[in-house]
DRENDOMAR-425823 format. One line per field, with one value per residue: x, y, z negated of N, C-alpha, C in turn; residue number from 0. Coordinates in Angstrom, 1 decimal. Example, Ala and Ser with C-alpha at 12.3 -4.5 7.8 and 13.67 -1.06 7.14 Angstrom:
<pts>
nxx 13.2  12.8 $
nyy -5.7  -2.2 $
nzz -7.8  -7.1 $
caxx 12.3  13.7 $
cayy -4.5  -1.1 $
cazz -7.8  -7.1 $
cxx 13.2  12.9 $
cyy -3.3  0.0 $
czz -7.8  -7.9 $
num 0  1 $
</pts>
This chain:
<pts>
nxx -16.8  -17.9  -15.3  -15.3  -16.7  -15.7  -13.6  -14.1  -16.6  -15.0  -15.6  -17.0  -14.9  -14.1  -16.2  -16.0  -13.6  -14.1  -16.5  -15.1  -13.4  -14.9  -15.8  -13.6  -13.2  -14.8  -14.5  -11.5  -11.8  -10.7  -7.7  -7.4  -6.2  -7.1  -6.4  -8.0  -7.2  -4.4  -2.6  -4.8  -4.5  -3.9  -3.4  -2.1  -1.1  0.1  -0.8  0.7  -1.8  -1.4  -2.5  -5.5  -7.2  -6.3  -7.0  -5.2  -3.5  -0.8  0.8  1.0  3.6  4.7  4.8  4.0  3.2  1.6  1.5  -0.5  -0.7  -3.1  -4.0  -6.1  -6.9  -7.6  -9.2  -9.7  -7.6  -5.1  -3.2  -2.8  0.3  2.2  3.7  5.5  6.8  8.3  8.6  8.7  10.3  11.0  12.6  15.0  14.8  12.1  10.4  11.1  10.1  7.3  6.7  7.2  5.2  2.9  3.2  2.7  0.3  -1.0  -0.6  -2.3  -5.0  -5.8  -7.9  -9.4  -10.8  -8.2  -7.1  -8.2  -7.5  -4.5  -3.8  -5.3  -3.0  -1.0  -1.1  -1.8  0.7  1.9  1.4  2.0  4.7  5.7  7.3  9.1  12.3  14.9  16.9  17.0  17.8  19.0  20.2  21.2  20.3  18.2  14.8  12.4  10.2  7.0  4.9  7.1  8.0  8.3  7.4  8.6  6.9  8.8  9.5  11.4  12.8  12.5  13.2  10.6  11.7  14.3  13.7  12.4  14.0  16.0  14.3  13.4  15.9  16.2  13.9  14.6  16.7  15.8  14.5  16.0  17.4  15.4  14.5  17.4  17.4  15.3  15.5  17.6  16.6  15.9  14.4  11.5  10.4  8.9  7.6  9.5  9.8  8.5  9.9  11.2  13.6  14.5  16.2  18.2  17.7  17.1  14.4  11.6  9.7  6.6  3.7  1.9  3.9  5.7  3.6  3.2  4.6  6.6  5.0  7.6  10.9  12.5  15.1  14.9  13.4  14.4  16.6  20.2  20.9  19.3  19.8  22.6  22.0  20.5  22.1  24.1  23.4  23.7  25.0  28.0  28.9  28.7  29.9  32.7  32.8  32.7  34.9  37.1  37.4  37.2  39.9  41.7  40.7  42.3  44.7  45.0  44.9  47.2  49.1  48.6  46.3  44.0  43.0  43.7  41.8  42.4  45.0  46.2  45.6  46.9  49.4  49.5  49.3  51.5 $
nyy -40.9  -38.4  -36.8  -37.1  -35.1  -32.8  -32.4  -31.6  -29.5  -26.9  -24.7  -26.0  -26.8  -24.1  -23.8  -25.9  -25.0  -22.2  -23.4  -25.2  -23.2  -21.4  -23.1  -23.9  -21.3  -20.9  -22.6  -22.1  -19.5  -15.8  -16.9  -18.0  -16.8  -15.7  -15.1  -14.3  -14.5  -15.3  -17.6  -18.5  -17.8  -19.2  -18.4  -20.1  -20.3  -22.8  -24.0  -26.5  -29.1  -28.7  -27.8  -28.8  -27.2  -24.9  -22.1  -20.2  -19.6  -18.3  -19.5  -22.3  -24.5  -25.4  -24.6  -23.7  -22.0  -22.3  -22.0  -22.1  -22.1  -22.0  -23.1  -22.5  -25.0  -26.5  -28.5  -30.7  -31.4  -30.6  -30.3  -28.3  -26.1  -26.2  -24.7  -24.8  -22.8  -20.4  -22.1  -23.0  -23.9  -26.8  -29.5  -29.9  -32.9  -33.4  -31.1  -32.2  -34.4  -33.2  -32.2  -34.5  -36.0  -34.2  -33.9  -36.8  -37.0  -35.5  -36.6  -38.7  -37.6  -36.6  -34.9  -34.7  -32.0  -31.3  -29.3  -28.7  -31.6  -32.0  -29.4  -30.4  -32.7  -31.6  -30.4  -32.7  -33.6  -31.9  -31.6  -34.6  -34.3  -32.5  -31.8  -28.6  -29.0  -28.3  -26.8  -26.2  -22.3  -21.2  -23.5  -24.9  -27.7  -30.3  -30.1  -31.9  -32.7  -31.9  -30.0  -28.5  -26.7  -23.3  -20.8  -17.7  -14.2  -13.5  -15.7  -17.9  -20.8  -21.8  -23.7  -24.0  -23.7  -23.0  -20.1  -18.7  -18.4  -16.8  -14.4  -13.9  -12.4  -10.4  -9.1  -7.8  -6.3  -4.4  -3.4  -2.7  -0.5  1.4  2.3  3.5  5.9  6.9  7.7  9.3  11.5  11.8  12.1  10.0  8.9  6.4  3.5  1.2  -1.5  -4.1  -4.3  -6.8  -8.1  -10.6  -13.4  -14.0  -12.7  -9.6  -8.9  -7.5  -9.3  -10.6  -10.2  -12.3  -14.7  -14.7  -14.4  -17.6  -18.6  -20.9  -20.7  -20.8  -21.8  -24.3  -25.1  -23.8  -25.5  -28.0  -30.6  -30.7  -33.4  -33.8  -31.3  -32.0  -33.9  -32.6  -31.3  -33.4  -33.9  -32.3  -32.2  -34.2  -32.3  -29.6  -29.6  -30.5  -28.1  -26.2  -27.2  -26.2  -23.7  -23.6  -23.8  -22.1  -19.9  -20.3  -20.2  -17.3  -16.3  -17.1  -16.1  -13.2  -11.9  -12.1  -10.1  -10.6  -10.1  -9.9  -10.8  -8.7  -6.4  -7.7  -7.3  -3.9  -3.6  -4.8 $
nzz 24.7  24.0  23.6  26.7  28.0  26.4  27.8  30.1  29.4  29.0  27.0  25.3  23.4  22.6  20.6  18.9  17.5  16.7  15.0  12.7  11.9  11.0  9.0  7.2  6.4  4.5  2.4  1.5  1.6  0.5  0.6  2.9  6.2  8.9  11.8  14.9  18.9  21.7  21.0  18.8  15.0  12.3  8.7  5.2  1.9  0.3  -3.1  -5.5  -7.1  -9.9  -13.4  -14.4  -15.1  -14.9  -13.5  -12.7  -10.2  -10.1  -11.9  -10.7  -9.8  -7.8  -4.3  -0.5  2.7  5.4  8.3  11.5  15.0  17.4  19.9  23.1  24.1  21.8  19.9  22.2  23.8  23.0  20.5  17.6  16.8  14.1  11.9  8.5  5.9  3.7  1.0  -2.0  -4.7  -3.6  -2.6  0.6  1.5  0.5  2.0  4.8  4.4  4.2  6.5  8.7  7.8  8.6  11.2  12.1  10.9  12.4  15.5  14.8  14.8  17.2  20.0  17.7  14.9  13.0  10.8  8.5  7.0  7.9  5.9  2.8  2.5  2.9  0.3  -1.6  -1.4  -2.7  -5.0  -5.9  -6.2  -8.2  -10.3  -9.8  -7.7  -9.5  -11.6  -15.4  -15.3  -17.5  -19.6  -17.7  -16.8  -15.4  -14.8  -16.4  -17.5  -17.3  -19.2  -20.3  -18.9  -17.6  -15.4  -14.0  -13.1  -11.7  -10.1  -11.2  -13.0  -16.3  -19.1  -22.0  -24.0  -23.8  -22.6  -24.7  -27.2  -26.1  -25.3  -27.6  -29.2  -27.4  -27.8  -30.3  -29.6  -27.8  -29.9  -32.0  -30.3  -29.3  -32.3  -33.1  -31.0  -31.9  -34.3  -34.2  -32.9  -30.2  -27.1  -25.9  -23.0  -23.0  -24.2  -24.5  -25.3  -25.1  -22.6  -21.3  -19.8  -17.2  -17.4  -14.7  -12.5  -13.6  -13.6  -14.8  -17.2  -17.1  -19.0  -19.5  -18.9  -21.0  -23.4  -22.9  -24.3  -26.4  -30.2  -31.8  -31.7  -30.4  -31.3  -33.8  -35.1  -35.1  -36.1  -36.9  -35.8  -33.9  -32.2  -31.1  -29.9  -27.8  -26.9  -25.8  -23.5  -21.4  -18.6  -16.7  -14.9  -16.2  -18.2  -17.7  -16.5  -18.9  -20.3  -19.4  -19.0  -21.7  -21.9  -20.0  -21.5  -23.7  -22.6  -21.7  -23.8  -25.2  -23.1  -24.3  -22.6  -24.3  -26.5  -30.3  -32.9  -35.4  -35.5  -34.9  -36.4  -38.8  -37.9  -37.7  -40.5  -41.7 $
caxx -17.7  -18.2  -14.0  -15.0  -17.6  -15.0  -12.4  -15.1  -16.2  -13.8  -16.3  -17.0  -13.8  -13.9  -17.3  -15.7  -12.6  -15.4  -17.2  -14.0  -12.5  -15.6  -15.7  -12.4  -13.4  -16.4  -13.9  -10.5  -12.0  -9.7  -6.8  -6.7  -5.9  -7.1  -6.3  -8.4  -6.2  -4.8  -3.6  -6.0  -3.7  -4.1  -2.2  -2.7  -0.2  -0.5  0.1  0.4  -2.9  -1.0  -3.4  -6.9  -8.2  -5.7  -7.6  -4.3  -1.9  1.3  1.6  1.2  5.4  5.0  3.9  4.5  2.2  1.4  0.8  -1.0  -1.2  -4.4  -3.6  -7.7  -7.8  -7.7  -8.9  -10.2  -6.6  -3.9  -2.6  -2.6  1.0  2.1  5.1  6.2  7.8  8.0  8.3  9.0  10.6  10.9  14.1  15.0  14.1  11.0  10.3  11.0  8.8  6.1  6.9  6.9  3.7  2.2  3.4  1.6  -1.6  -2.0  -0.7  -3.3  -6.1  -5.7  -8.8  -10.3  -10.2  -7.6  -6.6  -8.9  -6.9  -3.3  -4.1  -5.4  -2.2  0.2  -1.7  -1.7  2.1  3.1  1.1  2.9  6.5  4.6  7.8  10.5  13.8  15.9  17.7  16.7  18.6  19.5  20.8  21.8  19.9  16.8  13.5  11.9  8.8  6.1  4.9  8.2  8.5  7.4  7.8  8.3  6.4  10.3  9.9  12.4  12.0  13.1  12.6  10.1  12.1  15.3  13.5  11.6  15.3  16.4  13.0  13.5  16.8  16.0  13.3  15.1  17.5  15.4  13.4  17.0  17.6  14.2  14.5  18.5  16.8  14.0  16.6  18.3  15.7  15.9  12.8  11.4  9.2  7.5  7.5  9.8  10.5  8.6  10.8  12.3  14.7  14.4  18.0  18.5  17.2  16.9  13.2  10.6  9.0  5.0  2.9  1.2  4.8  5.9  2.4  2.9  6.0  5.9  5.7  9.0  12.1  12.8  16.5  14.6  12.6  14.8  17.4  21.4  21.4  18.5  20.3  23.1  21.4  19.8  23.4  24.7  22.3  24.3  25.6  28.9  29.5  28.5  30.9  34.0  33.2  32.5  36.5  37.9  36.4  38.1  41.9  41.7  40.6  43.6  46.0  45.0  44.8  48.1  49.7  48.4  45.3  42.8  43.9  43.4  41.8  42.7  46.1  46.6  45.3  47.7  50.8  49.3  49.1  51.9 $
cayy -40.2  -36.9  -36.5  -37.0  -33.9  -31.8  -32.2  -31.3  -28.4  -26.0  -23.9  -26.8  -27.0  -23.5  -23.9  -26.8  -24.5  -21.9  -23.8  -25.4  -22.3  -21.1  -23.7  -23.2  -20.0  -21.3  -23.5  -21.7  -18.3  -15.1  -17.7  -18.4  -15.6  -15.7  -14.1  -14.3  -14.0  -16.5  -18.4  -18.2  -18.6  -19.3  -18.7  -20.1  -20.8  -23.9  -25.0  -27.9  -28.7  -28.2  -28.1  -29.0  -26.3  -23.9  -21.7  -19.2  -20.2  -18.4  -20.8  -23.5  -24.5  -25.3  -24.0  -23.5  -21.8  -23.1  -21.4  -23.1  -21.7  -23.0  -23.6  -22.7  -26.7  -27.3  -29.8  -31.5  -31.4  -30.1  -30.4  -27.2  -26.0  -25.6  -24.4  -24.9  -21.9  -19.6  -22.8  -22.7  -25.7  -28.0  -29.9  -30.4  -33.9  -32.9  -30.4  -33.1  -35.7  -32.8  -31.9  -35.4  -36.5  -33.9  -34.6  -38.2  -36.4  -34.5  -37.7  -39.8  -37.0  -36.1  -34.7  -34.1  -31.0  -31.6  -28.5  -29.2  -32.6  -30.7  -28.6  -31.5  -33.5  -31.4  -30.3  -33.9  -34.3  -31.5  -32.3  -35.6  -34.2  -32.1  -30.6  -27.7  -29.8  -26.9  -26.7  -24.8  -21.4  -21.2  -24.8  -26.2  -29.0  -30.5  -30.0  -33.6  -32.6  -30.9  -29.4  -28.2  -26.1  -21.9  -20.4  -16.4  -13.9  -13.5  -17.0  -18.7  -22.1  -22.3  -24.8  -22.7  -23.6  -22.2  -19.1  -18.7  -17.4  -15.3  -13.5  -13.0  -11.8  -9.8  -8.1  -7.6  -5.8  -3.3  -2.5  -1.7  0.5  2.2  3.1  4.0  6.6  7.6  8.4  10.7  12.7  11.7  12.0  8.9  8.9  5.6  2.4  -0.5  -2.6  -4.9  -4.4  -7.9  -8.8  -12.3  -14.0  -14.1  -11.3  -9.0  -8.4  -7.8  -10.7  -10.1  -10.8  -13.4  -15.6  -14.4  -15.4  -18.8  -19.2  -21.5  -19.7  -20.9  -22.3  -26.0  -25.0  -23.6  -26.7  -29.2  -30.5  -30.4  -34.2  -33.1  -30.1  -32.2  -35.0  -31.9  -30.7  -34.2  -34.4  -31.7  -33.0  -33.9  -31.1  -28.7  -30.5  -30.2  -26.7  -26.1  -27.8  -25.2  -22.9  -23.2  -24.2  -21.1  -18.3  -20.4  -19.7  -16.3  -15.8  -17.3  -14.9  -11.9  -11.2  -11.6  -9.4  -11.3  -9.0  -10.5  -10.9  -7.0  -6.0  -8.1  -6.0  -2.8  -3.3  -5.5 $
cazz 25.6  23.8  24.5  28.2  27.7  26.3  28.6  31.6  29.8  28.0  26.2  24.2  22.5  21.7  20.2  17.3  17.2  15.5  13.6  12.2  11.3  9.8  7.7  6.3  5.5  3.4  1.5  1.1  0.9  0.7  0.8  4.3  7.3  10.2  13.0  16.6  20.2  22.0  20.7  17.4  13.9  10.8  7.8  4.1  0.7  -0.4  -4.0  -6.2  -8.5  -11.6  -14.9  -13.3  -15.7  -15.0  -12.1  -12.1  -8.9  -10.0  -12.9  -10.2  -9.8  -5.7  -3.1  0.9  3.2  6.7  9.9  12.6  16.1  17.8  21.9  24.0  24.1  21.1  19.5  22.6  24.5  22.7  18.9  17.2  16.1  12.6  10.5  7.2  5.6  2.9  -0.1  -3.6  -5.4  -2.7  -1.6  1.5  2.0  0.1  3.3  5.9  4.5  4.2  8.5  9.2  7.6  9.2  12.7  12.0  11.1  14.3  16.3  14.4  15.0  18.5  20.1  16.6  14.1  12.4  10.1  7.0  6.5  7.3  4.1  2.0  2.8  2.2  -1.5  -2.4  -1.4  -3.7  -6.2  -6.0  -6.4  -9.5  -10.7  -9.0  -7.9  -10.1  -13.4  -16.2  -15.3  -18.7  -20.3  -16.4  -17.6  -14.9  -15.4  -16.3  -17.8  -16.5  -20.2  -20.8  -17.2  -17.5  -14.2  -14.2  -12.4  -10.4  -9.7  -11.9  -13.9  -17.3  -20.0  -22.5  -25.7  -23.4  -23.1  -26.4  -28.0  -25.0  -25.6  -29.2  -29.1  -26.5  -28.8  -31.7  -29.2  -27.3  -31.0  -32.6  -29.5  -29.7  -33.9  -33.1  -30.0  -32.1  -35.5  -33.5  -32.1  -28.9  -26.4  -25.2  -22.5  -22.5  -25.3  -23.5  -26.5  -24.2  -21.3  -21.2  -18.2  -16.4  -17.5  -13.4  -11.9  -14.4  -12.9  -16.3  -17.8  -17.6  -20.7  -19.3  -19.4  -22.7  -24.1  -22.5  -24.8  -28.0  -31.6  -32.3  -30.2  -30.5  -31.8  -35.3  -35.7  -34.9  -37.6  -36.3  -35.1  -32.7  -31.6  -31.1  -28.6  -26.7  -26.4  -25.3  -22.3  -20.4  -17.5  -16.8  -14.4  -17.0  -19.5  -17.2  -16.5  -20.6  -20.7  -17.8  -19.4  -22.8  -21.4  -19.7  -22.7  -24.7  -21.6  -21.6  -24.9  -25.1  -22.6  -24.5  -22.3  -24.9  -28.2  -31.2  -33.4  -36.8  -35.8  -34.6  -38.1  -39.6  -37.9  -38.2  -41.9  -42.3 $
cxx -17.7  -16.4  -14.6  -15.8  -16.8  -13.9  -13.4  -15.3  -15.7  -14.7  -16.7  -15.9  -13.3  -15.2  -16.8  -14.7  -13.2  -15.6  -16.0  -13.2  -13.5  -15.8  -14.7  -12.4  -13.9  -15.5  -12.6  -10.8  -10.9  -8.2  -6.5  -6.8  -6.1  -7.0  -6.6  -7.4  -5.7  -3.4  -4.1  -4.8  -4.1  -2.8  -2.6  -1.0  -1.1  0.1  -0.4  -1.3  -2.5  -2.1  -4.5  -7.4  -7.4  -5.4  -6.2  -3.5  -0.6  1.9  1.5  3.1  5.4  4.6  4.8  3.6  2.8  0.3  0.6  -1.3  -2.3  -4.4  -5.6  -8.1  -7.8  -9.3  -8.9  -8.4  -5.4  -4.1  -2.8  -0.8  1.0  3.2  4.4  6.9  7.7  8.0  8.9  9.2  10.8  12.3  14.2  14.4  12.9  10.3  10.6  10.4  7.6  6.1  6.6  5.4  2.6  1.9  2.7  0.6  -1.6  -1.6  -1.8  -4.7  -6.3  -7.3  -10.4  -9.9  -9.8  -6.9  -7.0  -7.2  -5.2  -3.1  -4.2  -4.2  -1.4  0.1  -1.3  -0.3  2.9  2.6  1.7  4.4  6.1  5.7  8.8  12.0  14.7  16.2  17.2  18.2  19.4  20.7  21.5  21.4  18.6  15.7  12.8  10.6  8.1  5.5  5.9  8.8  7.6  8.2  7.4  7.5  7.5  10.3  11.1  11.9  13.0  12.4  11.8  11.0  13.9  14.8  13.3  13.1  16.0  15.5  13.3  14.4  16.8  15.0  13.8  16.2  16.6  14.5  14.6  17.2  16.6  14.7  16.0  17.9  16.0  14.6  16.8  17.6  15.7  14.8  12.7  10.2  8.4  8.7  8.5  10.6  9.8  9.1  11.8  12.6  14.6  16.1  18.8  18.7  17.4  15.5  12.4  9.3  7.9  4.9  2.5  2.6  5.5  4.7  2.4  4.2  5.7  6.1  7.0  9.8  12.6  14.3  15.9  13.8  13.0  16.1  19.0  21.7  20.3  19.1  21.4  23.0  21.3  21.5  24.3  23.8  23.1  25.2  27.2  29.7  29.8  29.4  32.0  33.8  32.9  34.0  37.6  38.0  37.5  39.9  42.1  41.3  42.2  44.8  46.2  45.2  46.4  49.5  49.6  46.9  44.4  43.7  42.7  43.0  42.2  44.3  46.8  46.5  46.2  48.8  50.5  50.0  50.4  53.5 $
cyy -38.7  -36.5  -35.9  -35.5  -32.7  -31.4  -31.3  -29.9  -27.7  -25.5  -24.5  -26.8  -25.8  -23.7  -24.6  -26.0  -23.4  -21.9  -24.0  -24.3  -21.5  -21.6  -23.6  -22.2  -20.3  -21.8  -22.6  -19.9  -17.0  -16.0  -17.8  -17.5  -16.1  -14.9  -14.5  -14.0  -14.8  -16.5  -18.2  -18.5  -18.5  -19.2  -18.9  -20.8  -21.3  -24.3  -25.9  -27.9  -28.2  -28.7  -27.9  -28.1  -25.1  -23.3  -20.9  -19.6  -19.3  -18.9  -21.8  -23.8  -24.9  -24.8  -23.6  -22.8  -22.6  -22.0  -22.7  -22.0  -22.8  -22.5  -23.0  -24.2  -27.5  -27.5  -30.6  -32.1  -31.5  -29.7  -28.8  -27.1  -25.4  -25.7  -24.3  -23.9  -21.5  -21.3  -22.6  -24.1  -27.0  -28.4  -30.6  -31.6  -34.1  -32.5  -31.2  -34.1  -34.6  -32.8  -33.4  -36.3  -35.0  -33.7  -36.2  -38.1  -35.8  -35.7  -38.4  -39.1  -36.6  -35.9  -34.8  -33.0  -31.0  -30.4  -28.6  -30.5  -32.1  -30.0  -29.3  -32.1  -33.1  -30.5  -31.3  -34.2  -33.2  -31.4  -33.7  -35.0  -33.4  -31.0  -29.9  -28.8  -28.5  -27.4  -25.2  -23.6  -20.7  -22.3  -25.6  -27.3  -29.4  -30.5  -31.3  -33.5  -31.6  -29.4  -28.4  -26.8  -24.3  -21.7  -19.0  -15.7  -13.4  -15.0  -18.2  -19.4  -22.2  -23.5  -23.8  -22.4  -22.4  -20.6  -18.3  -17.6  -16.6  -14.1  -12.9  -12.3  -10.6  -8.6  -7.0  -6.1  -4.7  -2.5  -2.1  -0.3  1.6  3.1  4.0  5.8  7.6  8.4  9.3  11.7  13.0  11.6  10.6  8.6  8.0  4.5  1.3  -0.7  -4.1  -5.3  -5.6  -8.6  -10.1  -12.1  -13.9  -12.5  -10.1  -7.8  -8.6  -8.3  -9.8  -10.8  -12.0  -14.7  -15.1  -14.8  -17.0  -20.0  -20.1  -20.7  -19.5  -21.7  -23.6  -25.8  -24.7  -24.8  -28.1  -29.2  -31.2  -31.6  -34.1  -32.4  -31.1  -33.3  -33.8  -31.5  -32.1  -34.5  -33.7  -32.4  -32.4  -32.7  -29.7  -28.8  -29.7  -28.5  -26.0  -26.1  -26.6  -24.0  -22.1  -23.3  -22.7  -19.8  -19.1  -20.0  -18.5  -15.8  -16.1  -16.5  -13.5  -11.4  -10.8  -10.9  -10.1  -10.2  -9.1  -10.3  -9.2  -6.2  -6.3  -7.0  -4.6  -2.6  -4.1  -4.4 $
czz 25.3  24.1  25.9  28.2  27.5  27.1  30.0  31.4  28.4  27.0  24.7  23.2  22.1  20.3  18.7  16.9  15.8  14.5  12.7  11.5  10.5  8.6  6.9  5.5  4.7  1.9  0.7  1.2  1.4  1.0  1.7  5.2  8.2  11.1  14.5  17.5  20.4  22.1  19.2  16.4  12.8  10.2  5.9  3.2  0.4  -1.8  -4.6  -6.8  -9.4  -12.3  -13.9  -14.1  -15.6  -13.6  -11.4  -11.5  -9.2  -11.6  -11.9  -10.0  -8.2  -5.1  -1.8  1.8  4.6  7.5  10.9  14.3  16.5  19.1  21.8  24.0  23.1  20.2  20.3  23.4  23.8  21.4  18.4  16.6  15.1  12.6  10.0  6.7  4.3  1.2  -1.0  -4.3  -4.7  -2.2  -0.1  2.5  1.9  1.8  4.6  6.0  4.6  6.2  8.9  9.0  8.2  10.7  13.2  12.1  11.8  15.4  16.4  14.6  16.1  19.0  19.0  15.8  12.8  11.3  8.5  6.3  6.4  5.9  3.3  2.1  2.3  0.6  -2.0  -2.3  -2.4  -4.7  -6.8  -6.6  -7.8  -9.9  -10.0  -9.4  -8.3  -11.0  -13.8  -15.7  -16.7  -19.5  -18.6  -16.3  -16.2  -15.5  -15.6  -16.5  -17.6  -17.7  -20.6  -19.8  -17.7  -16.2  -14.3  -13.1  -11.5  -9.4  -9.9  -12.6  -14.6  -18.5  -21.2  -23.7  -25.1  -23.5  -24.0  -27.2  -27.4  -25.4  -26.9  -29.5  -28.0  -27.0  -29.5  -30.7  -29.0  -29.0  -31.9  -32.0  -29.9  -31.2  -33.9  -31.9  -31.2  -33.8  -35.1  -32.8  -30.6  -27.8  -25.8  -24.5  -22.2  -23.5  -24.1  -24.3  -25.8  -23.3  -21.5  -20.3  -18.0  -17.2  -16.1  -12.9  -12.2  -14.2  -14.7  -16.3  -17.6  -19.0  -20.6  -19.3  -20.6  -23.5  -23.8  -23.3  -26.5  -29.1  -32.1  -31.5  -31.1  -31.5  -33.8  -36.1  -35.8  -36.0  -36.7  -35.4  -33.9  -31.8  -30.7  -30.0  -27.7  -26.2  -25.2  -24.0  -21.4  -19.8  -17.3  -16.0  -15.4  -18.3  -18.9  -17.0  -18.2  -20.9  -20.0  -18.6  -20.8  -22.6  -20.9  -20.6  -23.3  -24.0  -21.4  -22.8  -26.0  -24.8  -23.3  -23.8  -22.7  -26.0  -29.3  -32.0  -34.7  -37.0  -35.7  -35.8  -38.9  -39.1  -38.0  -39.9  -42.4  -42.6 $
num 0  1  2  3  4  5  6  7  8  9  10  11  12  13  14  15  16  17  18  19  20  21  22  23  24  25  26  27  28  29  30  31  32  33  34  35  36  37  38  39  40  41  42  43  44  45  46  47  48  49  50  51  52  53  54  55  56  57  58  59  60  61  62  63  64  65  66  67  68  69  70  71  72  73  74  75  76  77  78  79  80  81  82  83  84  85  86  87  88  89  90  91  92  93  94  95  96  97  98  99  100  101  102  103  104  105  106  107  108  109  110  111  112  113  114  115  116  117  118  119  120  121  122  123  124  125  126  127  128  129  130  131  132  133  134  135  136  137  138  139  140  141  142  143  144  145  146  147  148  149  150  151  152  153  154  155  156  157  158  159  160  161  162  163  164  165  166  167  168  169  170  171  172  173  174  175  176  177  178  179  180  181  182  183  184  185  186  187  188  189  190  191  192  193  194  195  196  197  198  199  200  201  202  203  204  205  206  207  208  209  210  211  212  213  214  215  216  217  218  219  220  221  222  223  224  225  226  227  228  229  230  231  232  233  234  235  236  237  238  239  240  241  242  243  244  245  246  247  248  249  250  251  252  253  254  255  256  257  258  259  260  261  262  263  264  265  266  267  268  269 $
</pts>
């Protein structure tokens, strides 16, 4: 009955359109955009829960935002449209079960306001998937555990113990540079012994993921038949190209292309 009411008169179904979107506001806060005109849209990034105590969203590892156009009849008439865009860690088929379960929920909600549950739905489905379908950018290796996952402020997913010894080495490097600069009397207009490059990008690490790194890198703690599993985990694509890899320096190195440096010493001196 209250349907028949809205279909009769229109005003009504801006009226819940409104409230509905006021309340959103109440709930998602700065997070969600809105923008009045017709038709009305919204727009909010959604990501995973992650650590239920851990309030900062660019440690979360997913996320997608969702636009919604909203039609004059909606709710009482007409569905509101939404895209899917803009995601982070999501595969493919990932992204077509999130589109299709939400083409379900606005079938199964018709003539109700349906945006709240949209939002909730597709939270709870990437909280389900939990971690980025990637490989460490480092070891080539997948990500399995959630513990184990840092994500930069570039947006790259490494394993932390993979980082941990990029980082340090990476120190050690810019604080030679620095003292070699600062021997020589060289001016230096600003400290960047922190300046440490993504492995990808070469975009610089914040503090806040360099603090989130362990005191020490799994390689120093672990004892050689350790090392030695973690090694045998690499997949075999990463094998065969490891094998390519080496046949090719010996064929080059073979031809003359690499110079042996041991052996050039020898005829020099010989």
């Amino acid at each position: 009955m209250e349907r028949t009411v809205c279909l009769h008169f229109g005003f009504v179904a801006q009226d819940y359109m409104d409230e509905e979107l006021s309340v959103l506001q109440s709930i998602y806060l700065d997070d969600i955009i809105i923008n009045s005109g017709d038709p009305t849209t919204i727009n909010i990034t959604i990501y995973s829960n992650g650590d239920e105590n851990d309030l900062n969203q660019d440690r979360r590892l997913l996320c997608i935002t969702l636009i919604a156009d909203l039609p004059s009849t909606y709710p009482d008439i007409d569905s509101p449209k939404i895209t899917l865009c803009r995601s982070r860690g999501l595969t493919d088929e990932q992204l077509d079960e999130l589109n299709s379960s939400i083409s379900t929920c606005l079938q199964l909600n018709i003539g109700c306001c349906v945006l709240y549950e949209c939002i909730e739905l597709i939270r709870s489905k990437l909280s389900s998937y939990e971690l980025p379908n990637e490989a460490c950018a480092i070891c080539l290796t997948l990500i399995t555990d959630r513990s184990e996952v840092i994500k930069t402020n570039c947006h790259h997913f490494y394993h932390k113990n993979c980082l941990k010894p990029y980082v340090d080495m990476k120190k050690i490097e810019l604080e030679e540079k620095y003292q070699e600069l600062k021997k020589n009397g060289f001016y230096i207009e600003r400290d960047f012994r922190q300046d440490i490059e993504d492995p990808v990008c070469r975009q610089i690490l914040s503090n806040n993921v360099i603090e989130q790194l362990p005191t020490t890198s799994i390689i120093e703690n672990n004892s050689h038949e350790e090392h030695d599993e973690l090694v045998n985990k690499l997949s075999s694509n990463v094998r065969q190209w490891q094998e390519r890899t080496q046949a090719l320096f010996q064929q080059q190195k073979e031809k003359g292309g690499i110079i042996d440096t041991d052996k050039s010493q020898e005829m020099i001196f010989s």
